[in-house]
N, C-alpha and C positions, 0 to 999 in steps of 0.2 A: 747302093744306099750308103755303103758304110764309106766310101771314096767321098760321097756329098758331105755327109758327118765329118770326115776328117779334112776337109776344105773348110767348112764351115769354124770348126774347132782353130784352124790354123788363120782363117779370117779376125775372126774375135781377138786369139796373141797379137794378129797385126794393130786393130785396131788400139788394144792396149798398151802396141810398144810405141805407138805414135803418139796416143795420150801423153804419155809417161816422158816419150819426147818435149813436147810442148813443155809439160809441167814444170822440165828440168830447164829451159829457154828460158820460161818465167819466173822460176826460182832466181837463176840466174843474174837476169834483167831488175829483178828489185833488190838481189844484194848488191849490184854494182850501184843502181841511187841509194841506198842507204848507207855507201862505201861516199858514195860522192857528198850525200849531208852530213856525215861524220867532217868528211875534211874540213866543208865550209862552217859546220858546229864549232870545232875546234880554231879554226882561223878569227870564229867571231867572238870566243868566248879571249881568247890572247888579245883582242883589240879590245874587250870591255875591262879586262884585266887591268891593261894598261891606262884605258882613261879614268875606270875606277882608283888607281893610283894617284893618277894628273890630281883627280877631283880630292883626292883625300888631304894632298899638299895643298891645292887653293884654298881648304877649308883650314889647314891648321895656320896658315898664313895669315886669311883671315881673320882667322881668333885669336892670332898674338897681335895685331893691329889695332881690334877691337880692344882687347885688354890696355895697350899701349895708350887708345885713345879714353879710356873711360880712368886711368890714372889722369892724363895730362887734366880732364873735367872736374877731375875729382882735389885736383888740384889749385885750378882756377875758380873752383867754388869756395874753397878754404881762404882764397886771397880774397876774396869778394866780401865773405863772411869777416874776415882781420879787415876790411877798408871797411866797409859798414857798419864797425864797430872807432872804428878812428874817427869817420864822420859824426855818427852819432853823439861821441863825446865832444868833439868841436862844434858841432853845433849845440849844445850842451852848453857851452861854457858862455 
């Protein structure tokens, strides 16, 4: 009886060294993909990097454009305002 006991005793370690097996496989196998989305994390955050950069230049480009163009208006409104003040008195007169 006590031979079956300690069969049985030495079954149960086997069984829990193959668990523990397994576990350490799948331990394993999910640090190696969260090894592989780290890379591809880091690969895509360098390319957001960079177009967030592109974008921030298109935008300041933009805005000195816009500024550019809202003088040249602000300009041509002022000669509009001086000729419809020259017409006004010519036909005036």
């Amino acid at each position: 009886m006590d031979a079956l006991t300690g069969m049985e005793k030495f079954s149960h370690l086997e069984d829990k060294i193959y668990l523990t097996i397994e576990f350490a496989k799948k331990m394993r196998e999910e640090k190696e993909k969260i090894e592989r989305d780290a890379v591809s994390l880091r690969r895509d955050a360098g390319s957001l990097q960079a177009e967030n950069a592109r974008l921030e230049n298109k935008v300041e480009k933009l805005l000195s454009e816009r500024d550019a163009i809202q003088l040249k208006v602000e300009a041509m409104l002022d000669a509009m305002t001086i000729i419809d003040s020259e017409v006004a008195e010519a036909v005036g007169r």
